[in-house]
NUKE-876742 format. One record per residue (C-alpha): residue number from 1; residue in one letter; x, z, y. Coordinates in steps of 0.2 Angstrom, whole numbers. Each point is the difference from the previous one (the first is absolute). Layout:
<sites>
<site num="NUM" residuo="A" u="X" w="Z" v="Y"/>
...
</sites>
This chain:
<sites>
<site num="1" residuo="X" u="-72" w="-234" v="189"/>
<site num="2" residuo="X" u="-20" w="-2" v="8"/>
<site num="3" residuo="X" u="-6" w="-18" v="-4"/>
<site num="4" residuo="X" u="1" w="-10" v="18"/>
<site num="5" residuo="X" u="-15" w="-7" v="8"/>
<site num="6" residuo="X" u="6" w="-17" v="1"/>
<site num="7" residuo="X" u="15" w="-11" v="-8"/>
<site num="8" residuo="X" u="8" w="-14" v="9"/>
<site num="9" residuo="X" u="5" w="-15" v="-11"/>
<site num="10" residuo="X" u="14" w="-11" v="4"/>
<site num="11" residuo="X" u="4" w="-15" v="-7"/>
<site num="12" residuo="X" u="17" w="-7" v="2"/>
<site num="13" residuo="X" u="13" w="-15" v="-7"/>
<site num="14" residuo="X" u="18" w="3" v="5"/>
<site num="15" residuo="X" u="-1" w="4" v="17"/>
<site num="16" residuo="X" u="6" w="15" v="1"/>
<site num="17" residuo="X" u="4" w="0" v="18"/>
<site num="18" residuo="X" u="-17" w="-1" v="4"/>
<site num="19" residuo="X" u="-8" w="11" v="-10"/>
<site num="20" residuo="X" u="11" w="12" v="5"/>
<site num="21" residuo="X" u="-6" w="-4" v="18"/>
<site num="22" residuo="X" u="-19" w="1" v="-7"/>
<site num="23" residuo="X" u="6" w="18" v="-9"/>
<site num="24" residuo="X" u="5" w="9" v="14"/>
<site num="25" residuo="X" u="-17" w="-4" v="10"/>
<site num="26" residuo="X" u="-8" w="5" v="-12"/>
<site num="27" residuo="X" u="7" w="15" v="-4"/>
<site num="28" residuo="X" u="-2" w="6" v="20"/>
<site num="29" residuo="X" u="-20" w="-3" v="-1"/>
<site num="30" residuo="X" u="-9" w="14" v="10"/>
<site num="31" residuo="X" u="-8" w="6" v="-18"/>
<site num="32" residuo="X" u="8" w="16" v="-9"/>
<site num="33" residuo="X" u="12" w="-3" v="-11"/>
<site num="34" residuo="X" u="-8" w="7" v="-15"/>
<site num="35" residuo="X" u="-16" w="-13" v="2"/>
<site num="36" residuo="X" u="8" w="-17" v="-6"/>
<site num="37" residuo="X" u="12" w="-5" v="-9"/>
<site num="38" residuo="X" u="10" w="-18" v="0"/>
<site num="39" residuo="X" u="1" w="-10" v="-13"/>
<site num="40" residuo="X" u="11" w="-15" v="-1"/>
<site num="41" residuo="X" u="-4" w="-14" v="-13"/>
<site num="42" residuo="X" u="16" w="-11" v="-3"/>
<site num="43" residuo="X" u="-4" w="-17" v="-6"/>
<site num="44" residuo="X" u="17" w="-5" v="0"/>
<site num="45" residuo="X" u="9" w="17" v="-7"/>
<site num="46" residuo="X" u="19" w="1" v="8"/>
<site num="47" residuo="X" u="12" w="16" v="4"/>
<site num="48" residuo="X" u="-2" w="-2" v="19"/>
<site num="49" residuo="X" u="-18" w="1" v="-1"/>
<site num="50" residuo="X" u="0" w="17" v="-11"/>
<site num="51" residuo="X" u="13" w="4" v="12"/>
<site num="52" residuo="X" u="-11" w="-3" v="15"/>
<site num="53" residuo="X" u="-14" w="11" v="-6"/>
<site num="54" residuo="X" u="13" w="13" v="-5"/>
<site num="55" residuo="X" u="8" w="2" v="18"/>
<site num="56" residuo="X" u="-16" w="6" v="4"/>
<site num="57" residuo="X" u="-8" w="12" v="-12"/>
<site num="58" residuo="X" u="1" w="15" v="1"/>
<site num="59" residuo="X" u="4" w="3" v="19"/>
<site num="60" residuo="X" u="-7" w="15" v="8"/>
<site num="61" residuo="X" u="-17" w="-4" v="8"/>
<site num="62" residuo="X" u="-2" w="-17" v="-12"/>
<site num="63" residuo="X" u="-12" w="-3" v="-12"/>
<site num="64" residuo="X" u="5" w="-3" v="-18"/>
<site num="65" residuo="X" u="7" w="-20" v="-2"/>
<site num="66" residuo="X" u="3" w="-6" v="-16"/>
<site num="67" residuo="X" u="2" w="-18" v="-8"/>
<site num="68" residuo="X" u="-5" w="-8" v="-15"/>
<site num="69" residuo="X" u="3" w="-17" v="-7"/>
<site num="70" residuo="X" u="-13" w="-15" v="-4"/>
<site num="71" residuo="X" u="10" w="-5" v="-13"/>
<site num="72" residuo="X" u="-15" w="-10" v="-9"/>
<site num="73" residuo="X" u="-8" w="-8" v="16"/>
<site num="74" residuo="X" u="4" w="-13" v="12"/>
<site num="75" residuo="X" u="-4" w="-1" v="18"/>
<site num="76" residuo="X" u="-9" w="15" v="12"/>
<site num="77" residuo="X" u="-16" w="0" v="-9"/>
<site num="78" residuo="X" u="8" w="6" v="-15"/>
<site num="79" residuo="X" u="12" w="13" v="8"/>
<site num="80" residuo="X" u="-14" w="8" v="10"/>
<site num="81" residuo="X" u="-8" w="2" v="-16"/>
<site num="82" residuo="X" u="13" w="10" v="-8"/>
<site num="83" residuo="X" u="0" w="9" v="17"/>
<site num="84" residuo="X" u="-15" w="7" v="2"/>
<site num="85" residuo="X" u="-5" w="4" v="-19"/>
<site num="86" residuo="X" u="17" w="10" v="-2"/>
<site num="87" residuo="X" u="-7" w="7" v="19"/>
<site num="88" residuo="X" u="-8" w="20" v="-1"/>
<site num="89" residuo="X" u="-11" w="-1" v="14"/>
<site num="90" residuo="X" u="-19" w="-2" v="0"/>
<site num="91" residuo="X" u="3" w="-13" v="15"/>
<site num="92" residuo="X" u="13" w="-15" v="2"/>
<site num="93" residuo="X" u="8" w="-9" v="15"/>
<site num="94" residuo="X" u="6" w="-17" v="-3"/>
<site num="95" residuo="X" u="14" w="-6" v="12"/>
<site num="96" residuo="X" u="16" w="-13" v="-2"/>
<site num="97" residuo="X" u="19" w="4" v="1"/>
<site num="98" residuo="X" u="1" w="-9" v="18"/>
<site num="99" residuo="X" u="-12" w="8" v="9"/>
<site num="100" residuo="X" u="3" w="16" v="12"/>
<site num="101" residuo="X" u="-16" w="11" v="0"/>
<site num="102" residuo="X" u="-4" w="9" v="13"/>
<site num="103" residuo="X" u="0" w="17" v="0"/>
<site num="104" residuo="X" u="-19" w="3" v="-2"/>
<site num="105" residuo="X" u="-1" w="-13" v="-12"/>
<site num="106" residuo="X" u="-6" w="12" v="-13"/>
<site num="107" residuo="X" u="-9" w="13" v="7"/>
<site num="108" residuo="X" u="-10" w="-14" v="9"/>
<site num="109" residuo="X" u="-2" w="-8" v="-20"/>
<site num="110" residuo="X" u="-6" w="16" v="-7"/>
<site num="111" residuo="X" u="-13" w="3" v="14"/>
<site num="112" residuo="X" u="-8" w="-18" v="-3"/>
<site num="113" residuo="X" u="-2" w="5" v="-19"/>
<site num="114" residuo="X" u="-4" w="19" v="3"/>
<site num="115" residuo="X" u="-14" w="-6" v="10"/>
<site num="116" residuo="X" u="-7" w="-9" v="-17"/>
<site num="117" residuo="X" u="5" w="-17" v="0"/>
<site num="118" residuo="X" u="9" w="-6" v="-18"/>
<site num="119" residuo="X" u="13" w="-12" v="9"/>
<site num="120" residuo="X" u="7" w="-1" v="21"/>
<site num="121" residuo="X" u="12" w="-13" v="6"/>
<site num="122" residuo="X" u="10" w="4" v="15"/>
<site num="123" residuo="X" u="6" w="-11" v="12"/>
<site num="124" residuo="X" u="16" w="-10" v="-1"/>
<site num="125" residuo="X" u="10" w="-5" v="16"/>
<site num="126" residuo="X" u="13" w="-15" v="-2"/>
<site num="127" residuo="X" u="9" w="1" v="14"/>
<site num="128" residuo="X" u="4" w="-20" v="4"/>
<site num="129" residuo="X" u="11" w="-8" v="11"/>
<site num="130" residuo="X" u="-9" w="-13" v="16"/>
<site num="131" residuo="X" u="-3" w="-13" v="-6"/>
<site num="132" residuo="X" u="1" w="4" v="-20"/>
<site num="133" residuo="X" u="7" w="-13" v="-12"/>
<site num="134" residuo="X" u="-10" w="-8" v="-14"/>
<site num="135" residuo="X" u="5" w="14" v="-11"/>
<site num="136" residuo="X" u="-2" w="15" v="12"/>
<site num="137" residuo="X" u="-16" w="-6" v="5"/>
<site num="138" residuo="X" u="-6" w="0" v="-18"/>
<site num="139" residuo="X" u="9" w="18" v="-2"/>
<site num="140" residuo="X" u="-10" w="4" v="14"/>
<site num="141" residuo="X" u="-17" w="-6" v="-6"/>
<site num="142" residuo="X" u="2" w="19" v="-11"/>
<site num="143" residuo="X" u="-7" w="9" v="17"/>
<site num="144" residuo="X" u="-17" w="-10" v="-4"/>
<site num="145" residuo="X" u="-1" w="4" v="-21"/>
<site num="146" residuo="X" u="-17" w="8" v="-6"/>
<site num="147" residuo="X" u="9" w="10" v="-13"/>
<site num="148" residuo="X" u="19" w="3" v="0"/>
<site num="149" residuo="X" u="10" w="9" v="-14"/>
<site num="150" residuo="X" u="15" w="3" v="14"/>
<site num="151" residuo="X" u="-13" w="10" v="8"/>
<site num="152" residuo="X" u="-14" w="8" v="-12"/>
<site num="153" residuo="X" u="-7" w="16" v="-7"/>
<site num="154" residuo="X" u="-9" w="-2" v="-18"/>
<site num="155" residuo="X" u="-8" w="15" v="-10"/>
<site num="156" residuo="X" u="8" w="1" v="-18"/>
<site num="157" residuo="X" u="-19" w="0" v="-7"/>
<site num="158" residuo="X" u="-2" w="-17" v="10"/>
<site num="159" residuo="X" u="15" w="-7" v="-7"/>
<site num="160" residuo="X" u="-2" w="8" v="-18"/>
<site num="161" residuo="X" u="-16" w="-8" v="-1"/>
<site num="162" residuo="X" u="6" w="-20" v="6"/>
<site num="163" residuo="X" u="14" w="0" v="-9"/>
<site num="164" residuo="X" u="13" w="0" v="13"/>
<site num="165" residuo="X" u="9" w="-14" v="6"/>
<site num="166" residuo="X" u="-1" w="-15" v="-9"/>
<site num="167" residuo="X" u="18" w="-4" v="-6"/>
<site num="168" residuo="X" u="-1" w="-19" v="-5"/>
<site num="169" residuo="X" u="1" w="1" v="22"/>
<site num="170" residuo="X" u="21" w="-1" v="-3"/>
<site num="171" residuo="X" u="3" w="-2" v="20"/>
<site num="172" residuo="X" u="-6" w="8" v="15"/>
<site num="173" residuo="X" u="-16" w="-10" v="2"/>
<site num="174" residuo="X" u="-18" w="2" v="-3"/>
<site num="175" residuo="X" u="2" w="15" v="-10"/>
<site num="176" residuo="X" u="-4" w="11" v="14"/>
<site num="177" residuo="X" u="-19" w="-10" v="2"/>
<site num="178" residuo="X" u="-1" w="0" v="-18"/>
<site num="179" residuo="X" u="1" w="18" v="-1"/>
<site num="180" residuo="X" u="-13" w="0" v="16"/>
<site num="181" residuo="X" u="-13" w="-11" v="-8"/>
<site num="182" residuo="X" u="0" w="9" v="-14"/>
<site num="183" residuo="X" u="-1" w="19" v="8"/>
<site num="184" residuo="X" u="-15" w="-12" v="9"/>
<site num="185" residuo="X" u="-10" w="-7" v="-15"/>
<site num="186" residuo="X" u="3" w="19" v="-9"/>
<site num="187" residuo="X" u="-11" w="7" v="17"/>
<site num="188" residuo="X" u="13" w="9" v="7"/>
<site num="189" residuo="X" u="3" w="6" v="16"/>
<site num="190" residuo="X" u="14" w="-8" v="11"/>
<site num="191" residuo="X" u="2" w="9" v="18"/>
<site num="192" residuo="X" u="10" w="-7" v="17"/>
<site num="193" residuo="X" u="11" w="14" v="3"/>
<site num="194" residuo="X" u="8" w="-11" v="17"/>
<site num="195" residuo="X" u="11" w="17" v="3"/>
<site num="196" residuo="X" u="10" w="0" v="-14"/>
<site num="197" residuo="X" u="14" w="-13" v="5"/>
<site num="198" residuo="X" u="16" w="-6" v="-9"/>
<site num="199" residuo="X" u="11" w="-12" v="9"/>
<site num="200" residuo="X" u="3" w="-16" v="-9"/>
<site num="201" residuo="X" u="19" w="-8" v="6"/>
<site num="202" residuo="X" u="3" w="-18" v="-3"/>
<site num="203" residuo="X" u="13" w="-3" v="-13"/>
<site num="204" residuo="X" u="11" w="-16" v="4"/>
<site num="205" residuo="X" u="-5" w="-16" v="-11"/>
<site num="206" residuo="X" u="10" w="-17" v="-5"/>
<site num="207" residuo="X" u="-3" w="-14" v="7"/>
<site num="208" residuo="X" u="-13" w="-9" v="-6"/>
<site num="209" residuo="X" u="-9" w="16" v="-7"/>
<site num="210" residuo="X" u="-17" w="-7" v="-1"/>
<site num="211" residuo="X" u="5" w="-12" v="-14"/>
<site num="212" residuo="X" u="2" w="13" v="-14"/>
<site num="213" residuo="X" u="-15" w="10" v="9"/>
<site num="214" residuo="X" u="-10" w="-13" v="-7"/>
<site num="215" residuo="X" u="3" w="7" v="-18"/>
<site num="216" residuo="X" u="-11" w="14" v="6"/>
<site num="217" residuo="X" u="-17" w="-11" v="0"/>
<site num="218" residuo="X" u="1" w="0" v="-21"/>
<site num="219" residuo="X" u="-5" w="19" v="3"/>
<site num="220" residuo="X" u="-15" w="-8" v="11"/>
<site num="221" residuo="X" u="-6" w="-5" v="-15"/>
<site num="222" residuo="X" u="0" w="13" v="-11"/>
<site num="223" residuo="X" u="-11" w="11" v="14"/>
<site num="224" residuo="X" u="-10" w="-17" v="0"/>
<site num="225" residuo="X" u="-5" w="2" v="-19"/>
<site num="226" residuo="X" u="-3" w="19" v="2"/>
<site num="227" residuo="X" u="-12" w="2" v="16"/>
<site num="228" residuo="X" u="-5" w="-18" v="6"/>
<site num="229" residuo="X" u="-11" w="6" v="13"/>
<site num="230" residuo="X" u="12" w="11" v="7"/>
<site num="231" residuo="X" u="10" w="-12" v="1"/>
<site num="232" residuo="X" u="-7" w="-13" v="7"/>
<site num="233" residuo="X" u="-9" w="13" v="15"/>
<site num="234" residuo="X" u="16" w="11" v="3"/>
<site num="235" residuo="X" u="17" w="-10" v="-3"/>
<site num="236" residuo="X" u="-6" w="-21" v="-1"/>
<site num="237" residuo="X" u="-18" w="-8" v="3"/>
<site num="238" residuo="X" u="7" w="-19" v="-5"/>
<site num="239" residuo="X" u="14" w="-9" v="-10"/>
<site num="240" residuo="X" u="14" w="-9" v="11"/>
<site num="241" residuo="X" u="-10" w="-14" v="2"/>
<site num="242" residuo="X" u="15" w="-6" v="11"/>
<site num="243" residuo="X" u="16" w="2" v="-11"/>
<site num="244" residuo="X" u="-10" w="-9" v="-14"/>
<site num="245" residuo="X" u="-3" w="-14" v="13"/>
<site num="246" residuo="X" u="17" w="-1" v="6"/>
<site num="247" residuo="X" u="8" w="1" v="-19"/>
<site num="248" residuo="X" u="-12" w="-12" v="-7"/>
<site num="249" residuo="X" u="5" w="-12" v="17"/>
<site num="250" residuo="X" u="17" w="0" v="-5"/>
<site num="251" residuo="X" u="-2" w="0" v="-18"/>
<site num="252" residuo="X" u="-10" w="-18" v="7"/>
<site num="253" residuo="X" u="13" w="-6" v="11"/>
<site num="254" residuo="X" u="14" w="0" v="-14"/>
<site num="255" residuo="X" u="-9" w="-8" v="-13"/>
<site num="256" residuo="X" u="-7" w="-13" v="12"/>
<site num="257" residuo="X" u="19" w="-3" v="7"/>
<site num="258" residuo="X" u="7" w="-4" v="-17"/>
<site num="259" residuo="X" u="-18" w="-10" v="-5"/>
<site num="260" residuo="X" u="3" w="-10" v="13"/>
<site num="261" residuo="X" u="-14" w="4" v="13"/>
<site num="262" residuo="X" u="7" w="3" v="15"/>
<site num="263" residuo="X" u="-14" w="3" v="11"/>
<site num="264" residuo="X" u="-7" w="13" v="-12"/>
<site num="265" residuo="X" u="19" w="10" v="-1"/>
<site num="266" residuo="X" u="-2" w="-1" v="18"/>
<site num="267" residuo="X" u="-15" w="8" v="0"/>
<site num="268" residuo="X" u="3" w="14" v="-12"/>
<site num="269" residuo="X" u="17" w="4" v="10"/>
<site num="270" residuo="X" u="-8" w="-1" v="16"/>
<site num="271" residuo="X" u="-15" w="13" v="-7"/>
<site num="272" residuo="X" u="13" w="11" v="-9"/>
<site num="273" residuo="X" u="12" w="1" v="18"/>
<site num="274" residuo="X" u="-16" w="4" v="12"/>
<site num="275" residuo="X" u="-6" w="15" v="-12"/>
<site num="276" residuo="X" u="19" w="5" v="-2"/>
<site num="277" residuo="X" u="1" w="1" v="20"/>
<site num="278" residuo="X" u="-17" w="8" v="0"/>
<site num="279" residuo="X" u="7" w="15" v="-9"/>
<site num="280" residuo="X" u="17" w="1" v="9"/>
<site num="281" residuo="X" u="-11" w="0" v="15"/>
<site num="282" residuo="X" u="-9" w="15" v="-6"/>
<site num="283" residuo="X" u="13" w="10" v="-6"/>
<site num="284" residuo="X" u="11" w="-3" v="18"/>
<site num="285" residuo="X" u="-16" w="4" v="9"/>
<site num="286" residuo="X" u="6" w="17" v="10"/>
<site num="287" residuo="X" u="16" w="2" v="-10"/>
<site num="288" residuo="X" u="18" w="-2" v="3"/>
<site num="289" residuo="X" u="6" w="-17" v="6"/>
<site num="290" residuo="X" u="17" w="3" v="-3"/>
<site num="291" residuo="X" u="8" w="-16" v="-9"/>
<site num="292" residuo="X" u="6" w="7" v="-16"/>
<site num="293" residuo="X" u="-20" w="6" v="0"/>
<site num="294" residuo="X" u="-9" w="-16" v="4"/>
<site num="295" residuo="X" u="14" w="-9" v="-12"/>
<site num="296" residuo="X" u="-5" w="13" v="-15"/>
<site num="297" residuo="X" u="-18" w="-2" v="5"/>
<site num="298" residuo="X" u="-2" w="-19" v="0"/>
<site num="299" residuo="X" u="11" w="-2" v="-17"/>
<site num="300" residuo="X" u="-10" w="14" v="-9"/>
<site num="301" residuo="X" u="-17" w="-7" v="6"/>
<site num="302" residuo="X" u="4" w="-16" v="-9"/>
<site num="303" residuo="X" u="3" w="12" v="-19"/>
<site num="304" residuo="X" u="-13" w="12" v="2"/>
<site num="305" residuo="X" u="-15" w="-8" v="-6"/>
<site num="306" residuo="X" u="7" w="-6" v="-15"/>
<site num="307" residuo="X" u="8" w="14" v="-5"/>
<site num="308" residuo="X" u="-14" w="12" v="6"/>
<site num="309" residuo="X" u="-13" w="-14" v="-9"/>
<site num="310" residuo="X" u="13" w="3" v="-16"/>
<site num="311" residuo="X" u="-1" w="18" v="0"/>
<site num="312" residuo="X" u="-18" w="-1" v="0"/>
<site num="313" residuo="X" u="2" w="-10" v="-16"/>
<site num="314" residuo="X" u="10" w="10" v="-8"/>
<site num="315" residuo="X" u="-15" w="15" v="2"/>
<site num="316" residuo="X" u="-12" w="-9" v="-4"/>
<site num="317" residuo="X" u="8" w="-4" v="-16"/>
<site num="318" residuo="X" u="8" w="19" v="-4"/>
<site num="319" residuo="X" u="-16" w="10" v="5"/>
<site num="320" residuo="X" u="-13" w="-15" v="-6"/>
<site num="321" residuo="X" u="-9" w="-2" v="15"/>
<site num="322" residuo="X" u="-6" w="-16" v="9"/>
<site num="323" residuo="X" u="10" w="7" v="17"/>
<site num="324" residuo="X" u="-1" w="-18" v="10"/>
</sites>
């Protein structure tokens, strides 16, 4: 068989529902057959996967599909590592196992990188309901990311020479940027390529989502400690100066009510439940007013900025950084 001109990796963790509904866009790009290959990277190996994959390979008109299993990783970073070393092709397209490209996808991808550029990011539609939840808005926020792996071309030679992905990232978050700053700081060459588009469904979400979202932020960190600046220009410019206010306030308030201060327990409580409202205002600001949403969004603004000030900790004391 001729070595394809590009191979698409595909992360995935037991969903095999979707991946199957990623699989078959992919393998209808306008792009013959012969040009790319699929590559799906299992983090989670399981039968319905291998079976997914295998439903599909092999099909007259298809490109080759196979799976392989990142049996010694954890996490997207290290199963699109797996994917795109095993991979054959010069070129590699990065996307996730519930995204639908479109049908140019790749022959839009290979056109931004023919043209010379080491590295091209599509662009990602999240179609969102009016008006969005919390979570959907945050879902969303993907159509505005600099630099995407649900959407992105990367020359092997580019990601040979950076390493890859980073695969202390164990959860979908940051690893993407990380793998941006550092294809920056190498002086490489990231193209728009606005035409190559994958659609970006919402998956559903418990309630109370944004609680165990917070966990994310220890990953804030560990970028943090590897490109400050980056950071601090791209992704954050200043600490929460506000959930360190409300926490401290509260912290106050308990420890003046069993000191017996009164006034100054009434003040912290008072500081803590202005700021809490200051947030739940923020997040309701053009969203959904259902009340099961407003209920989820005034409880969960009173437990994210100690948990997300907890997370922080916890990065700061992994990765040894001072990430206030």
């Amino acid at each position: 068989m001729s070595r394809p001109r590009i191979s698409v990796v595909v992360p995935t963790f037991r969903r095999p529902e979707l991946l199957r509904r990623c699989l078959v866009a992919l393998c209808t790009q306008d792009l013959d057959p012969g040009d790319y290959e699929i590559v799906v990277a299992d983090d989670g190996p399981s039968p319905e996967t291998a079976r997914a994959v295998a439903d599909l390979d092999g099909l007259p008109g298809s490109p080759r599909v196979r799976c392989l299993p990142a049996r010694h990783t954890q996490g997207p970073a290290g199963a699109r590592n797996v994917g795109w070393r095993a991979a054959t092709a010069p070129l590699i397209a990065f996307t996730d196992d519930d995204t639908i490209p479109d049908p140019g996808w790749l022959p839009t991808g290979l056109e931004a990188l023919d043209s010379g550029a080491d590295a091209a990011v599509g662009r990602t539609i999240v179609p969102a309901p009016q008006p969005p939840t919390d979570y959907e808005r945050g879902v969303a926020g993907l159509e505005r990311a600099e630099f995407i792996t649900a959407n992105c071309f990367v020359s092997r030679r580019a990601l040979e020479r950076v390493g890859g992905f980073d695969e202390r990232y164990e959860r979908a978050w940051r690893e993407d940027s990380d793998l941006q700053f550092a294809l920056m700081d190498h002086g490489f060459v990231i193209a728009s390529a606005p035409a190559a588009i994958v659609v970006h469904p919402i998956r559903p979400a418990p309630w109370g989502v944004s609680l165990s979202q917070q966990r994310q932020v220890m990953y804030d960190a560990l970028l943090y400690r590897k490109y400050p600046g980056h950071y601090r220009r791209r992704i954050r410019a200043a600490p929460p100066i506000d959930y360190y206010v409300a926490v401290i306030a509260f912290a106050a308030g308990v420890a003046a009510l069993f000191g017996g201060r009164p006034w100054i327990a009434a003040a912290g409580f008072a500081t803590w439940t202005v700021l809490t409202l200051a947030l739940f205002h923020r997040r309701l600001r053009g969203a959904s007013r259902a009340p099961r949403h407003v209920l989820e969004m005034l409880v969960t603004s009173a437990f994210i900025p100690p948990l997300a000030l907890y997370w922080r900790a916890v990065g700061s004391a992994r990765y040894r950084v001072l990430f206030a």
